[in-house]
Each structure stands twice: as structure tokens, then as C-alpha cells.
C-alpha positions, -999 to +999 in steps of 0.1 A: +459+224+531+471+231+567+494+209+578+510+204+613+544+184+607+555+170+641+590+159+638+605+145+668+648+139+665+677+149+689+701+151+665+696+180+633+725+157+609+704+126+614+689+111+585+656+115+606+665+154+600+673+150+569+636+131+563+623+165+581+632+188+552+625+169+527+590+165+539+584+202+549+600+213+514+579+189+494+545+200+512+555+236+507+561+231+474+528+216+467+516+249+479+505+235+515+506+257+546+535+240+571+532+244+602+567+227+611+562+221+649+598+202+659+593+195+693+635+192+703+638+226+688+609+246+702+620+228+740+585+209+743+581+195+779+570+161+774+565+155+814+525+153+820+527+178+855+505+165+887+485+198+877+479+189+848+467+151+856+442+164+884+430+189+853+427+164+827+393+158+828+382+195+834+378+205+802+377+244+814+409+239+825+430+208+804+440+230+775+452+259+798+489+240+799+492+231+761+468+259+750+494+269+724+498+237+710+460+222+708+455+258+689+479+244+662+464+211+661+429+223+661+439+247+630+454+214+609+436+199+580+463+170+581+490+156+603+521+143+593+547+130+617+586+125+615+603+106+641+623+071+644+612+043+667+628+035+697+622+006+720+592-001+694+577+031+707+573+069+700+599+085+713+594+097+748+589+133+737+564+125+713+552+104+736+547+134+757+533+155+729+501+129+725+496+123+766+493+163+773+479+173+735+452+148+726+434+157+755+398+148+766+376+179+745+404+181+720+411+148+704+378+126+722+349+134+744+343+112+774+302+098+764+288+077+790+322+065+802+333+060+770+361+082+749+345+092+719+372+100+692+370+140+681+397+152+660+377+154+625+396+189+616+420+159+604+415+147+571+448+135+564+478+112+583+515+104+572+536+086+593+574+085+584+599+068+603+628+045+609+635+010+625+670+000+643+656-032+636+646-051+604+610-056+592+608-094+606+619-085+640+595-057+640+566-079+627+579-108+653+569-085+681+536-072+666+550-037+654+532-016+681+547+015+659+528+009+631+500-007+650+494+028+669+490+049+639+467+027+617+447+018+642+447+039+674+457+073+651+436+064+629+405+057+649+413+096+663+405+116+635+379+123+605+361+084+596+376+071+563+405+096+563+433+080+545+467+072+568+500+064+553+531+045+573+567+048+559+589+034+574+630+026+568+636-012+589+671-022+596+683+016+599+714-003+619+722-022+587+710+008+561+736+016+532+734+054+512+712+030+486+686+022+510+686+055+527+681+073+488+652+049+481+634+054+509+639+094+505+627+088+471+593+069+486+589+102+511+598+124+484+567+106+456+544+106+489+546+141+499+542+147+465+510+135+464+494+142+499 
């Protein structure tokens, strides 16, 4: 299986990093194509250009400023994503990545006014990420993280496709215990993706 892993981190000694290889050494090991894509390293721009808003719903000209990047998204059987949650959101490069990516003829088609979800190349979803906060403060607030995978990810790709959400709460309060269990969950579900 093709996968596209977007990993989304600052810092390469964060445990977020360290949650980055042991997800693109699991998948290879399982014999899956990786196509790492970690947005910090490769300098993505998450800025959506006044260009590219007046092109947005031209769809002979959209994909000209991410062509690169809908060309690896369009070539994925599954998408996996690595990143932690801040301000119970994506972070703002990710963010980015989903405004000037999932565009109109790439991830939905406008019908009739309405958006028409697209991206059936993707069979597969895995979310894996990290809280500051703990599970009850997240839940307290409605998790929006979690909310925007299984339900607005989810909605996005192939009907029935099966979507997985790991995630480490209370990374402020998180001892080498909880961190090795929760690499031990990643490690079992990559494993079997």
C-alpha cells in the first residue's frame, strides 16, 4: 500500500518526532511504500496566497500552486498523520497543508452548490497525536481534534474506509511510562494497518 505520512513537528527530539519514526519504520517494515512528506523539513508554506484564493475555484488553475503535493496525495492508498494538538487545533502548518491541498477537484467537487467529498484513492486514515491537556479537559470542550478526523476526514475519503485516532492526553503531565505505552499502542497499530 501507498502511503503518504504527513508529520507536522518543529522540533526533530520531540517525542512527536520520535512517534514519526516509529510510524514510518513500522509501515516500511510491513512492506508499505512511505511516502514520508514532513512538512517543517521540506519548508511547506502554509499561507493560502490572494492568488491562490481568487484560483480556488478554477479547477484549471487551483492545483498549479500545490501541484507537487496534490500529485502525492492523489498517488496514496492511505493517509496517516503525525502531529500534536495545539490550541485544540492542527497545527497551523497542517492547517495550511489541508486549506491549499484539499482543494475543490482534488478532495470534493462543488455539485449544485454543494461540496461533494472526492478523495476515494483513500482507503485508509491514522491519526496520531498528542494533548497538552488531559482527556477530560479535551472532552470538556468537545475535542474539535478528534472531532475533525472522524467526522470531517472521514466524510473526505473512500465511504466505509476505516479511521483510527491515537492520541497521548496530558503530554504536560506524561512520564517515560506513559510515553512507552502509548509508543507501544503506535507501534501494534502500524503493525496492523
Amino acid at each position: 500500500m501507498r502511503i503518504l505520512l504527513l508529520h507536522a513537528h518543529p522540533v526533530e527530539t520531540s517525542f512527536n518526532a520520535a512517534l514519526h519514526r516509529l510510524i514510518v519504520d513500522r509501515l516500511s517494515a510491513k512492506g508499505h511504500e512511505v511516502d514520508d512528506c514532513d512538512l517543517y523539513a521540506e519548508d511547506f508554506d502554509p499561507r493560502l496566497s490572494r492568488q491562490e484564493r481568487l484560483d480556488y475555484h478554477d479547477l484549471d488553475r487551483n492545483v498549479a500552486h500545490v501541484r507537487p503535493h496534490v500529485e502525492r496525495l492523489r498517488s496514496a492508498n492511505a493517509l496517516v498523520m503525525c502531529y500534536p494538538v495545539w490550541n485544540f487545533g492542527y497545527p497551523a502548518i497542517l492547517k495550511g497543508y489541508f486549506d491549499r491541498v484539499f482543494l475543490p477537484g482534488v478532495s470534493f467537487a462543488m455539485v449544485d452548490g454543494k461540496a461533494q467529498p472526492s478523495l476515494h484513492n483513500i482507503s485508509k486514515v491514522a491519526a496520531v497525536t498528542t494533548y497538552g491537556g488531559d482527556r477530560l479537559r479535551a472532552w470538556l470542550m468537545g475535542d474539535p481534534p478528534r472531532k475533525l478526523v472522524q467526522r470531517l476526514l472521514r466524510v473526505t475519503v473512500r465511504p466505509g474506509a476505516p479511521v483510527k485516532y491515537l492520541a497521548h492526553y496530558d503530554m504536560n503531565r506524561s512520564t517515560d511510562l506513559s510515553r512507552g505505552r502509548f509508543m507501544e499502542k503506535v507501534g501494534r497499530a502500524m503493525d496492523a494497518f
